[in-house]
Predicted model as a PDB file, atoms N, CA, C, CB and O in Angstrom, pLDDT in the B-factor column:
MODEL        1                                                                  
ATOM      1  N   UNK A   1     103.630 159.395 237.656  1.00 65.00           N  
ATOM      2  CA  UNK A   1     104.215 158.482 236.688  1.00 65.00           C  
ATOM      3  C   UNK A   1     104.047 159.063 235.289  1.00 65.00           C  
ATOM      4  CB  UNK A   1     103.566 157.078 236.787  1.00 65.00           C  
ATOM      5  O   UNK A   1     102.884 159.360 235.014  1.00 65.00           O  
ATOM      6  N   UNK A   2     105.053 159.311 234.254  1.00 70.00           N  
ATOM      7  CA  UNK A   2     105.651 160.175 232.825  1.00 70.00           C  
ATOM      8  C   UNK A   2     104.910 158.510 232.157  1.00 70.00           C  
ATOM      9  CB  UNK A   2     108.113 160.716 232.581  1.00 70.00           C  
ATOM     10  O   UNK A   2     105.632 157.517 232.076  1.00 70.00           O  
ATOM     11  N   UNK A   3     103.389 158.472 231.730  1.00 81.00           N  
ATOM     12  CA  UNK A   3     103.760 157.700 230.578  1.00 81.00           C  
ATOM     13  C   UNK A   3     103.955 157.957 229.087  1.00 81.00           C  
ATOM     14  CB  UNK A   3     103.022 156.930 230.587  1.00 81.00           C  
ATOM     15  O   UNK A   3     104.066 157.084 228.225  1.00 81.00           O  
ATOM     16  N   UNK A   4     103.983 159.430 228.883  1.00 90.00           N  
ATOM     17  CA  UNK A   4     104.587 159.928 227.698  1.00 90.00           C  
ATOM     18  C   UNK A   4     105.341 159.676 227.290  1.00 90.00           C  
ATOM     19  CB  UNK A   4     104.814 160.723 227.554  1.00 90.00           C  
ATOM     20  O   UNK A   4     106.364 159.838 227.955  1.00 90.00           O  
ATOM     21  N   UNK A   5     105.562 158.814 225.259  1.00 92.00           N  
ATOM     22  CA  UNK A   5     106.544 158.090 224.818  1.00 92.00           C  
ATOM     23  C   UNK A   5     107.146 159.931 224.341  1.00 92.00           C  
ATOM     24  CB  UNK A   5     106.103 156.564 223.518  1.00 92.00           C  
ATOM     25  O   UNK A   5     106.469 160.905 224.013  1.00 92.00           O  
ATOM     26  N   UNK A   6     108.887 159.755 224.522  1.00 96.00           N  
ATOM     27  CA  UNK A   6     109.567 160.384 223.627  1.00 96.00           C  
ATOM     28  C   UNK A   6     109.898 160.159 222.873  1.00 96.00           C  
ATOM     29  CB  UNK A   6     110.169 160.738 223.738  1.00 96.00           C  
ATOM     30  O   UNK A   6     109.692 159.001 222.507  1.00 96.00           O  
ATOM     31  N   UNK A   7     110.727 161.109 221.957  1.00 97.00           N  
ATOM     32  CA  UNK A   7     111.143 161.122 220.161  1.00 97.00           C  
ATOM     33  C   UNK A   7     111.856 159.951 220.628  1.00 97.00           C  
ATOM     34  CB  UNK A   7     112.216 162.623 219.177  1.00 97.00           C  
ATOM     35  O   UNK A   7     111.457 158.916 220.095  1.00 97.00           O  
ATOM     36  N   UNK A   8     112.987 159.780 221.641  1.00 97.00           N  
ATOM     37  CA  UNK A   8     114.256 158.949 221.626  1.00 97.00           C  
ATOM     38  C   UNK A   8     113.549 157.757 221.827  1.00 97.00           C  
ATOM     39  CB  UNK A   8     115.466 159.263 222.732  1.00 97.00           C  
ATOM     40  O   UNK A   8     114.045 156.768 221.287  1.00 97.00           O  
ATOM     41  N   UNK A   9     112.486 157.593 222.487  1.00 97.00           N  
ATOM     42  CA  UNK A   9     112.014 156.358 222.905  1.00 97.00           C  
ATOM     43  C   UNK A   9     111.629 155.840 221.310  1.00 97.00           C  
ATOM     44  CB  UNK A   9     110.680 156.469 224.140  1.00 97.00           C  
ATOM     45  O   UNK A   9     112.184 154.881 220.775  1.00 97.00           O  
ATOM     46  N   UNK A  10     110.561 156.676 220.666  1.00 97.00           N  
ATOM     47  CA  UNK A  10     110.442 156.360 219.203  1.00 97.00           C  
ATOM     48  C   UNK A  10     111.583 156.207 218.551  1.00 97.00           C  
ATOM     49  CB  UNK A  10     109.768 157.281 218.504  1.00 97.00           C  
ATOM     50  O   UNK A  10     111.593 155.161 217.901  1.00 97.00           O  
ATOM     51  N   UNK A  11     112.473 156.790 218.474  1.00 97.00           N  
ATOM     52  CA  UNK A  11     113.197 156.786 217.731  1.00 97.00           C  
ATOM     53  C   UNK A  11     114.017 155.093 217.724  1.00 97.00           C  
ATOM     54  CB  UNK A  11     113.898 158.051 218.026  1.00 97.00           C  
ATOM     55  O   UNK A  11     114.109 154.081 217.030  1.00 97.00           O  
ATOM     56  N   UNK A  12     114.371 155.543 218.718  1.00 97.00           N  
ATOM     57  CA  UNK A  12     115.044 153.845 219.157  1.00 97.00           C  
ATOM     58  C   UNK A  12     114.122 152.321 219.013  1.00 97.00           C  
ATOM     59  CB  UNK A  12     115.392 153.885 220.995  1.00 97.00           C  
ATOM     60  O   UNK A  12     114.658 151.323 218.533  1.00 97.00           O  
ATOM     61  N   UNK A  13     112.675 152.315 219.501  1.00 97.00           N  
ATOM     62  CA  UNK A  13     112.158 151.290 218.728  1.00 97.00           C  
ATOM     63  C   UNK A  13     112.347 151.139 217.240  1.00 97.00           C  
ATOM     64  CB  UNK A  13     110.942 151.323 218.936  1.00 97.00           C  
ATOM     65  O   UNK A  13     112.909 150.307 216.528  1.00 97.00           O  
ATOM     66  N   UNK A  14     111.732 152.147 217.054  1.00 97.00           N  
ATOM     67  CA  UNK A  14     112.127 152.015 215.140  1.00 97.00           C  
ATOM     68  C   UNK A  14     113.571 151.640 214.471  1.00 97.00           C  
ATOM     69  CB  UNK A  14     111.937 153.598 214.391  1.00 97.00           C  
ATOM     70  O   UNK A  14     113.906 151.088 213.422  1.00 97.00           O  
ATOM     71  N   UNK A  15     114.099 152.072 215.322  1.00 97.00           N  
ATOM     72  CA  UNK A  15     115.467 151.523 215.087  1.00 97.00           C  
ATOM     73  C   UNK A  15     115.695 150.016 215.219  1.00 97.00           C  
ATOM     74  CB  UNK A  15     116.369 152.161 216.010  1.00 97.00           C  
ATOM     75  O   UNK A  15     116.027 149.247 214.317  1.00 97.00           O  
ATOM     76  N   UNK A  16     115.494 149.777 216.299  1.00 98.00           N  
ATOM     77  CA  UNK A  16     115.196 148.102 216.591  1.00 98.00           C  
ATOM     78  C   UNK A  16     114.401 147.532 215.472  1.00 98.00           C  
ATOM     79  CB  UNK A  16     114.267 147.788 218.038  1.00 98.00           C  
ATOM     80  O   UNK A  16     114.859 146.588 214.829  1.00 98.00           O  
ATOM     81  N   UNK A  17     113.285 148.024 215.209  1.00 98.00           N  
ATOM     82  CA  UNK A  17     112.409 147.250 214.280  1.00 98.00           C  
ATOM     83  C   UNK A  17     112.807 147.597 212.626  1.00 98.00           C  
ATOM     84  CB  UNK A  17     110.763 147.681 214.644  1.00 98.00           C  
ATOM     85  O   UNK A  17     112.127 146.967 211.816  1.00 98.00           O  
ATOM     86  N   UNK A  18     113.717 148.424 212.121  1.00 97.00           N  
ATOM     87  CA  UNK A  18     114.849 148.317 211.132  1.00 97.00           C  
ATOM     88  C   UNK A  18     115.191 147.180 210.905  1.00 97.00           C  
ATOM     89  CB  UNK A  18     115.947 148.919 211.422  1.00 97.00           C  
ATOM     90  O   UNK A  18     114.853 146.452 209.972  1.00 97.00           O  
ATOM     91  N   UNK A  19     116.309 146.863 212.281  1.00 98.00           N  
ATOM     92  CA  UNK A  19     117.222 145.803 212.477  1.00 98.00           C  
ATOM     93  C   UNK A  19     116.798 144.803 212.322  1.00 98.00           C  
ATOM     94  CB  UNK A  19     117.760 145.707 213.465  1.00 98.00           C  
ATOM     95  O   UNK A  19     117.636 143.906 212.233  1.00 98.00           O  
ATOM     96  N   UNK A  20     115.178 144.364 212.195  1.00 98.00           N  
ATOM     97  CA  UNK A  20     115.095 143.422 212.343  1.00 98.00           C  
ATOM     98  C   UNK A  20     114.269 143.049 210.939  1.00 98.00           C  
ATOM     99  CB  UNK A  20     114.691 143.228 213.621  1.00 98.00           C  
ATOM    100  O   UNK A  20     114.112 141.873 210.614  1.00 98.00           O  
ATOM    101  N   UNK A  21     113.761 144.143 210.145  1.00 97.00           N  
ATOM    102  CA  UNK A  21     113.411 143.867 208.787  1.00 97.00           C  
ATOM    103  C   UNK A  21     114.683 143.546 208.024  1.00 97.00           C  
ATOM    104  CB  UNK A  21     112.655 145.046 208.157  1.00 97.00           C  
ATOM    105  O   UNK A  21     114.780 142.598 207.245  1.00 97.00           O  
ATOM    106  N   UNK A  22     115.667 144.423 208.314  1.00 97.00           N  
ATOM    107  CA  UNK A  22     116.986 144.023 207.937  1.00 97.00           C  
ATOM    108  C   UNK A  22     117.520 142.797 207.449  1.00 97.00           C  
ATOM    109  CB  UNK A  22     117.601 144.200 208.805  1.00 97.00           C  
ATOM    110  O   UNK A  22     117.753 142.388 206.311  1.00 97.00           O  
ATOM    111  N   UNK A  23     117.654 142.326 208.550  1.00 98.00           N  
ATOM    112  CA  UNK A  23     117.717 140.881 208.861  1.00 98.00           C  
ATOM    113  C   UNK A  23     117.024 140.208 208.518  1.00 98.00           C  
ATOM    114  CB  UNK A  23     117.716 140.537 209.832  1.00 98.00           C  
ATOM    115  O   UNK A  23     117.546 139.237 207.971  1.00 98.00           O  
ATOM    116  N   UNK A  24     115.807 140.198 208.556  1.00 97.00           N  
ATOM    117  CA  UNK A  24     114.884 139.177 207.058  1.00 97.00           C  
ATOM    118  C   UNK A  24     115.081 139.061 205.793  1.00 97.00           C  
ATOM    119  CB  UNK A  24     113.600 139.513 206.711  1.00 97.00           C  
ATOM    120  O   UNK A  24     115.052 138.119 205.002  1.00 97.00           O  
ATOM    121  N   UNK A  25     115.379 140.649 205.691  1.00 96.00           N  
ATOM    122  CA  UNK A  25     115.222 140.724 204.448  1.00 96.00           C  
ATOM    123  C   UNK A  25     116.900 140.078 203.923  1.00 96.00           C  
ATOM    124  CB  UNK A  25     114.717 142.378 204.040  1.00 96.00           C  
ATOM    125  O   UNK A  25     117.043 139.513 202.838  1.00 96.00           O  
ATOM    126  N   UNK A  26     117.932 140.272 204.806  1.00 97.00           N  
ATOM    127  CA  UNK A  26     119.424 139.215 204.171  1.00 97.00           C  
ATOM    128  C   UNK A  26     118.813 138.061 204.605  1.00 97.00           C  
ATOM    129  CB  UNK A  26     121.297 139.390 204.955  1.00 97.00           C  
ATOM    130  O   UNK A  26     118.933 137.343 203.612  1.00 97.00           O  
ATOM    131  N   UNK A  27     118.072 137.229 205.674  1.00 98.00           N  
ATOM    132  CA  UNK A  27     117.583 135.730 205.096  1.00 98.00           C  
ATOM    133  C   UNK A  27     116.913 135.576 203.863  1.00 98.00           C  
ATOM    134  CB  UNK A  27     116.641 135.087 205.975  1.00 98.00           C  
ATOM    135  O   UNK A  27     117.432 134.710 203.159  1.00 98.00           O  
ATOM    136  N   UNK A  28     115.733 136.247 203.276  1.00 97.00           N  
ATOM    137  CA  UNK A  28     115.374 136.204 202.364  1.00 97.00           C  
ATOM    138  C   UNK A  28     116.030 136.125 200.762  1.00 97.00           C  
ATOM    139  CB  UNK A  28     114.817 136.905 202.679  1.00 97.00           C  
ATOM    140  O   UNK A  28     115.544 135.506 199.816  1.00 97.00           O  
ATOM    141  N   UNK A  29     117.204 136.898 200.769  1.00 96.00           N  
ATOM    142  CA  UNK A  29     118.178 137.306 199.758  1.00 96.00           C  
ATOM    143  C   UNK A  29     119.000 136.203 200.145  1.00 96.00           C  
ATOM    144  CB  UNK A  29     118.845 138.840 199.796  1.00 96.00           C  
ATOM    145  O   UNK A  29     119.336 135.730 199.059  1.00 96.00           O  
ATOM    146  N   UNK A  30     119.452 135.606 200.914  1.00 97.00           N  
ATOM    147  CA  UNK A  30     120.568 134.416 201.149  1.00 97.00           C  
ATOM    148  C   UNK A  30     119.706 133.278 200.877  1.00 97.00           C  
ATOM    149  CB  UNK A  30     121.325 134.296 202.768  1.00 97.00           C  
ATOM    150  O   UNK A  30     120.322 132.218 200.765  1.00 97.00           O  
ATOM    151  N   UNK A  31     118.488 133.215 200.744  1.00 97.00           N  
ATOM    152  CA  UNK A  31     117.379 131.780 199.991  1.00 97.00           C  
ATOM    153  C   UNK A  31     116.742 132.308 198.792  1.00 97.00           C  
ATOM    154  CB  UNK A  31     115.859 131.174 201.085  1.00 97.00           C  
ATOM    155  O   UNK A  31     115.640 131.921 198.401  1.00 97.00           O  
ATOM    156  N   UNK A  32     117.482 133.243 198.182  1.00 96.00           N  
ATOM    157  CA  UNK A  32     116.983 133.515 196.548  1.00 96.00           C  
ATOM    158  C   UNK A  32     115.632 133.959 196.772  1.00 96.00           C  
ATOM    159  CB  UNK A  32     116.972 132.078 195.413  1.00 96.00           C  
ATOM    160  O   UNK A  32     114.841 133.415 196.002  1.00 96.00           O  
ATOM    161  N   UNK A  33     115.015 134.930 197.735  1.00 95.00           N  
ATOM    162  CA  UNK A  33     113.541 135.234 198.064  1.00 95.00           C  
ATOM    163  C   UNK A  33     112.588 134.072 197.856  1.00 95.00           C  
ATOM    164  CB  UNK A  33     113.034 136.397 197.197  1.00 95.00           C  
ATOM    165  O   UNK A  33     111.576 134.359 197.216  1.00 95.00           O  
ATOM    166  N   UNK A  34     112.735 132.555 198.354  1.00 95.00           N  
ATOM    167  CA  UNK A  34     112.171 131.749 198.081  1.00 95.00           C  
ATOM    168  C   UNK A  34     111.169 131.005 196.805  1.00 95.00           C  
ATOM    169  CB  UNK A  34     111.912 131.952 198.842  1.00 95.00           C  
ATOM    170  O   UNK A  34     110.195 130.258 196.701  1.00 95.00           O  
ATOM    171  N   UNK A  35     112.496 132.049 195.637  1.00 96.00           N  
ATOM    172  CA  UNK A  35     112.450 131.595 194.200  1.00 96.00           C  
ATOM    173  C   UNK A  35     113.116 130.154 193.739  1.00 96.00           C  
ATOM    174  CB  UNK A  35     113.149 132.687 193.418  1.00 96.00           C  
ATOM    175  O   UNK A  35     114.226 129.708 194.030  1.00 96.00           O  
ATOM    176  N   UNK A  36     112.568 129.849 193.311  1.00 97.00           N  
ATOM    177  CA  UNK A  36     113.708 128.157 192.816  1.00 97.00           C  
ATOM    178  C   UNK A  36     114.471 128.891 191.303  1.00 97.00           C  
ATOM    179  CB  UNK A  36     112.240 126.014 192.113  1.00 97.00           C  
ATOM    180  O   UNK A  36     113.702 129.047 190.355  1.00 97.00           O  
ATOM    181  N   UNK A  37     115.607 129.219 191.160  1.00 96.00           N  
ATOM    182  CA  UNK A  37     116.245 129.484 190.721  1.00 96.00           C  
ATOM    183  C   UNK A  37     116.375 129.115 189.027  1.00 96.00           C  
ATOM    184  CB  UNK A  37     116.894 129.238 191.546  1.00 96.00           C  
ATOM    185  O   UNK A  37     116.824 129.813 188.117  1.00 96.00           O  
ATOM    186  N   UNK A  38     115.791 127.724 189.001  1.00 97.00           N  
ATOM    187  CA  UNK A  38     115.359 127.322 187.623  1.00 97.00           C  
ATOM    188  C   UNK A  38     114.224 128.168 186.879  1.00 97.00           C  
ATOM    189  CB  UNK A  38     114.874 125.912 187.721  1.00 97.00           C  
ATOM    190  O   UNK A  38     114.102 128.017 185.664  1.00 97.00           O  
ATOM    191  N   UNK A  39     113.564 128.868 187.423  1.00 97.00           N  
ATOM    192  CA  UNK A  39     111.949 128.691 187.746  1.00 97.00           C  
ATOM    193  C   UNK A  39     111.844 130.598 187.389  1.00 97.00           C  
ATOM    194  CB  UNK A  39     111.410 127.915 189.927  1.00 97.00           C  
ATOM    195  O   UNK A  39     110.845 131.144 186.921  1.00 97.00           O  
ATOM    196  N   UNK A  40     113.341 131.410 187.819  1.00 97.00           N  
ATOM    197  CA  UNK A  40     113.323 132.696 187.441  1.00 97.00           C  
ATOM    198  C   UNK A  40     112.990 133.418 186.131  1.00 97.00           C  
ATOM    199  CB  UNK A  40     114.315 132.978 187.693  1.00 97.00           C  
ATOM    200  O   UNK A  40     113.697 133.246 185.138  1.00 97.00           O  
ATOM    201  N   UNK A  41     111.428 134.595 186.111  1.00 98.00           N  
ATOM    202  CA  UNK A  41     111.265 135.181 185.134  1.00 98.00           C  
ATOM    203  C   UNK A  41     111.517 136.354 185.231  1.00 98.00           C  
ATOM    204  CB  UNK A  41     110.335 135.015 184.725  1.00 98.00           C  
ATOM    205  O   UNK A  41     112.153 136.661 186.239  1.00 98.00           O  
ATOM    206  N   UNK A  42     111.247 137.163 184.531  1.00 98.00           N  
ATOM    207  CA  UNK A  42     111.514 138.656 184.101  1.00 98.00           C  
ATOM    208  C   UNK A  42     110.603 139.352 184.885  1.00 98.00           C  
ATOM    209  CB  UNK A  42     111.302 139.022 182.533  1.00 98.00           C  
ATOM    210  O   UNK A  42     110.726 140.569 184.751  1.00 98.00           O  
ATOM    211  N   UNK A  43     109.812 139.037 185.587  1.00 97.00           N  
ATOM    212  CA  UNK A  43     108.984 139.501 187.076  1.00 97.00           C  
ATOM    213  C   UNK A  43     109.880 139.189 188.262  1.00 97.00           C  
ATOM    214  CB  UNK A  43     107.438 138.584 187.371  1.00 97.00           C  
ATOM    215  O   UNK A  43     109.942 139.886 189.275  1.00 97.00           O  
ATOM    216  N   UNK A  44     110.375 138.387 188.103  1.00 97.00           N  
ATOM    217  CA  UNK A  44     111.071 138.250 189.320  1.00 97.00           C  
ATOM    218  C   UNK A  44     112.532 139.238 189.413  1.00 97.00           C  
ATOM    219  CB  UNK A  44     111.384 136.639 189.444  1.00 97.00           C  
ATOM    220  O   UNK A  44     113.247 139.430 190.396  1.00 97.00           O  
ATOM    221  N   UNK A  45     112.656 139.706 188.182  1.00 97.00           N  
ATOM    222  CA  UNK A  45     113.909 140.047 187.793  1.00 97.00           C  
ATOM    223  C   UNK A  45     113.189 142.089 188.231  1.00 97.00           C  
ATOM    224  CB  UNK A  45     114.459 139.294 185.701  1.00 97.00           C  
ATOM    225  O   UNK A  45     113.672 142.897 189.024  1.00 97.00           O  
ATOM    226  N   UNK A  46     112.275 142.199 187.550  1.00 98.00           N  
ATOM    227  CA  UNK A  46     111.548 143.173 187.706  1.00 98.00           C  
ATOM    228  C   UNK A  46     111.129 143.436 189.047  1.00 98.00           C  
ATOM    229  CB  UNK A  46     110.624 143.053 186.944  1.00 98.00           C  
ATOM    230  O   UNK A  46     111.114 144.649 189.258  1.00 98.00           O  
ATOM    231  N   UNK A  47     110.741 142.666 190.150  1.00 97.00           N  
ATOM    232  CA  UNK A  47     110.655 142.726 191.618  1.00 97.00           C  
ATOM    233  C   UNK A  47     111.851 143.248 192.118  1.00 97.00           C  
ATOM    234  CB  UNK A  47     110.389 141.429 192.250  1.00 97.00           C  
ATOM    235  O   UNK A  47     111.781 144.369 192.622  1.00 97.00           O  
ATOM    236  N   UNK A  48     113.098 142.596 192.085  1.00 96.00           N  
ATOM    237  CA  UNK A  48     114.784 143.012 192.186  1.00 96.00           C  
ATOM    238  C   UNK A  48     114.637 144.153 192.375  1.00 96.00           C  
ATOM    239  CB  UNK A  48     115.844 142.825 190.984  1.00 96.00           C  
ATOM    240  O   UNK A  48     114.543 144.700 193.474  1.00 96.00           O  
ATOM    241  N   UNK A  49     114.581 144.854 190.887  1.00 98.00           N  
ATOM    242  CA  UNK A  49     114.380 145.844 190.477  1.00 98.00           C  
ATOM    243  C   UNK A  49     114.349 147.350 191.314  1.00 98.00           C  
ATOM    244  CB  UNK A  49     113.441 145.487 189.952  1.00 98.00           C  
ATOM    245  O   UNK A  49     115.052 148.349 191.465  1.00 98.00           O  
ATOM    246  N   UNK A  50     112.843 146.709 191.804  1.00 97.00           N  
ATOM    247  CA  UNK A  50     112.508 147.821 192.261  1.00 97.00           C  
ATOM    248  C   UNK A  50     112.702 147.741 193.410  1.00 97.00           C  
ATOM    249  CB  UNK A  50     111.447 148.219 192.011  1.00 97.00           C  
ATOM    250  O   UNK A  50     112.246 148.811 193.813  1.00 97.00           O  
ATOM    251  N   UNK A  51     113.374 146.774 194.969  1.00 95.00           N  
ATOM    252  CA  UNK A  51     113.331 146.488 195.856  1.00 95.00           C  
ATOM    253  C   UNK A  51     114.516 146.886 196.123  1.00 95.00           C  
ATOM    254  CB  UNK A  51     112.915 145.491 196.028  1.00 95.00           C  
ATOM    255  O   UNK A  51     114.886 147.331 197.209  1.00 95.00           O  
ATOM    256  N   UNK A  52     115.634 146.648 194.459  1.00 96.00           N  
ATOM    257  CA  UNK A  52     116.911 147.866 194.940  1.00 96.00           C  
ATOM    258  C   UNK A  52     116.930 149.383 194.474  1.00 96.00           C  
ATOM    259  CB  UNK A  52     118.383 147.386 194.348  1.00 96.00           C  
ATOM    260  O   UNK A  52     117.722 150.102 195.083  1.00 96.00           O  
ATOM    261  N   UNK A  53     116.203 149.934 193.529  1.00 96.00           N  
ATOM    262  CA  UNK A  53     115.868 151.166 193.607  1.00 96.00           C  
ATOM    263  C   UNK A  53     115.424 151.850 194.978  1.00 96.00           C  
ATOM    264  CB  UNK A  53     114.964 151.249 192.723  1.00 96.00           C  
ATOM    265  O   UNK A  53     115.831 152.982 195.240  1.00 96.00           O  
ATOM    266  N   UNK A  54     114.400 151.003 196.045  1.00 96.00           N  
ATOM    267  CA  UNK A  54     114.101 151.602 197.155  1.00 96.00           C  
ATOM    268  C   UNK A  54     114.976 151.441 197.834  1.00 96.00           C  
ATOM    269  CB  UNK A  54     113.116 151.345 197.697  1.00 96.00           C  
ATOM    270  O   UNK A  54     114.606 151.789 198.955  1.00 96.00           O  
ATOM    271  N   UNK A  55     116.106 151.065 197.867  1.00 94.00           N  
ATOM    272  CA  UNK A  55     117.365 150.557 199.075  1.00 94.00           C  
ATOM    273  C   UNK A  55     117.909 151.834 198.630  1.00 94.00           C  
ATOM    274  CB  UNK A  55     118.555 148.868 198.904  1.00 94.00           C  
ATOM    275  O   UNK A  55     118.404 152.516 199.527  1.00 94.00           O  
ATOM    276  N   UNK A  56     117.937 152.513 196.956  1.00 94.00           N  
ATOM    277  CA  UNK A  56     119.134 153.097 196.504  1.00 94.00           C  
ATOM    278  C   UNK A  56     118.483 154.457 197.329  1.00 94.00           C  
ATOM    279  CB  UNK A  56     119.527 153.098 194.631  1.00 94.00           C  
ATOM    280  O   UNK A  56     119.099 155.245 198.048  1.00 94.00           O  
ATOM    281  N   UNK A  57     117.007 154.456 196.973  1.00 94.00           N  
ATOM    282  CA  UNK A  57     116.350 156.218 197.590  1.00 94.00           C  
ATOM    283  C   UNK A  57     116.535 155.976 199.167  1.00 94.00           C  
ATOM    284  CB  UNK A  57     114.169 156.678 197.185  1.00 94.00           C  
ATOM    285  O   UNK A  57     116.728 157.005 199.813  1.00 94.00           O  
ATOM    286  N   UNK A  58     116.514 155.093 199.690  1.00 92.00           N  
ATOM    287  CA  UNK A  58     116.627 155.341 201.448  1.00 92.00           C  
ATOM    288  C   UNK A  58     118.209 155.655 201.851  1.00 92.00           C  
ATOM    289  CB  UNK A  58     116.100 153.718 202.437  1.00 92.00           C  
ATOM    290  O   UNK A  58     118.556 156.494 202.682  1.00 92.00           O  
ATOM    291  N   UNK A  59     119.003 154.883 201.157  1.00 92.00           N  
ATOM    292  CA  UNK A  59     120.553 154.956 201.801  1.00 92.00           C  
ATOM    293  C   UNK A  59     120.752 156.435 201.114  1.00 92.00           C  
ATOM    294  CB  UNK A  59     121.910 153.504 201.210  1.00 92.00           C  
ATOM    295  O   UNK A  59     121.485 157.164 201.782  1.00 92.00           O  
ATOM    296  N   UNK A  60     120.131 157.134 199.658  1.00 93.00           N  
ATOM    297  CA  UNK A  60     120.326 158.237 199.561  1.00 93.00           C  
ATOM    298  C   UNK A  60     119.755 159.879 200.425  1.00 93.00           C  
ATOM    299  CB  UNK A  60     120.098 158.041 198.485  1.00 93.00           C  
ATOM    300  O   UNK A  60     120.003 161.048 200.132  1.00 93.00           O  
ATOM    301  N   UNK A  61     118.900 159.258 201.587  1.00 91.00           N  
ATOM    302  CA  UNK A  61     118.505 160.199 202.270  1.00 91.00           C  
ATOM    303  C   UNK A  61     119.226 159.941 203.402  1.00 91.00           C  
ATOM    304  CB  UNK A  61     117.168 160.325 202.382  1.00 91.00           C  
ATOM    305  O   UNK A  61     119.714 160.910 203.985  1.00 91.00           O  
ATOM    306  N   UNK A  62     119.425 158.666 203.908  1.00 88.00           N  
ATOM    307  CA  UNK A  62     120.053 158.809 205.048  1.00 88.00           C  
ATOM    308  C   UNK A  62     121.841 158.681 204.554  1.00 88.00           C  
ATOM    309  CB  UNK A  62     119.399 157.591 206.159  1.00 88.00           C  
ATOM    310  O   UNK A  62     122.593 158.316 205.458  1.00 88.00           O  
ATOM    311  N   UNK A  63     122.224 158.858 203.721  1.00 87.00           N  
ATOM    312  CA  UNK A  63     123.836 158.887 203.814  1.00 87.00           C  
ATOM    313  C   UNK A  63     123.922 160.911 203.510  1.00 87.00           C  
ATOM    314  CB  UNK A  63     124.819 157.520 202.132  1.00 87.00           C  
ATOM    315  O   UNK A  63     124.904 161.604 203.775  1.00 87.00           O  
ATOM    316  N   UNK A  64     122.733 161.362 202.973  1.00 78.00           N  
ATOM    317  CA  UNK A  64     122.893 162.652 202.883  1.00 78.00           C  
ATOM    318  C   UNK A  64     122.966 163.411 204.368  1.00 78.00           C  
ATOM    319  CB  UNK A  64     121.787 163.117 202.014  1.00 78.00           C  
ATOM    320  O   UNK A  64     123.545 164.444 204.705  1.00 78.00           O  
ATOM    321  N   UNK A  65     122.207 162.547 205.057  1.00 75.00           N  
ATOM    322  CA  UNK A  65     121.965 163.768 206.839  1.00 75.00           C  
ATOM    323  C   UNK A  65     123.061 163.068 207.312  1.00 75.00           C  
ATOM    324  CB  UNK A  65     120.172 163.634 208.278  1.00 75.00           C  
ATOM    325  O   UNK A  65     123.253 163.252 208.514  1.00 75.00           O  
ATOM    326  N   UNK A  66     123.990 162.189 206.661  1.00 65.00           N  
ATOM    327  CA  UNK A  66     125.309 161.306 207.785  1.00 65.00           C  
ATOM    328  C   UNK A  66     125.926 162.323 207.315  1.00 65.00           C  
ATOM    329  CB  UNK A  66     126.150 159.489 207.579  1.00 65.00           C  
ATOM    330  O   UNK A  66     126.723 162.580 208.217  1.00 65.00           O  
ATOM    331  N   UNK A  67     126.112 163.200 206.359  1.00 64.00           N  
ATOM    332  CA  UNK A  67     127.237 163.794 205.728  1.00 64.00           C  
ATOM    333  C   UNK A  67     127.224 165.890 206.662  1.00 64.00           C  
ATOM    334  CB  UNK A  67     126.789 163.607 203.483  1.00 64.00           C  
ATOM    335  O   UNK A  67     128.081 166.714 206.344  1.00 64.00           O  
TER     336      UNK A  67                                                      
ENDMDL                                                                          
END                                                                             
């Protein structure tokens, strides 16, 4: 019995478990990150921030190896 995990086996959980931060993270963004909207400061604006800077460096490594 092979219970040695492979790359594909890794690879593919992680993939799954992407999908599924993913997906929190658009519930989270579709309830204003459970900010009350009145209530928004320049930290919260500053959190944004940097939560789309890291979206901008990941889609820029992986749209570079799609290419």
């Amino acid at each position: 019995m092979n219970t040695k995990t492979t790359a594909i086996d890794t690879y593919l959980a992680r993939t799954a478990a992407i999908h599924i931060k993913v997906a929190r993270l658009r519930q989270l963004a579709d309830n204003h990150f459970g900010h009350n909207l009145d209530a928004i400061h320049w930290g919260h604006a500053g959190d944004l921030g940097r939560v789309d800077q890291a979206l901008d460096d990941l889609l820029a490594i992986f749209d570079d190896q799609a290419k």
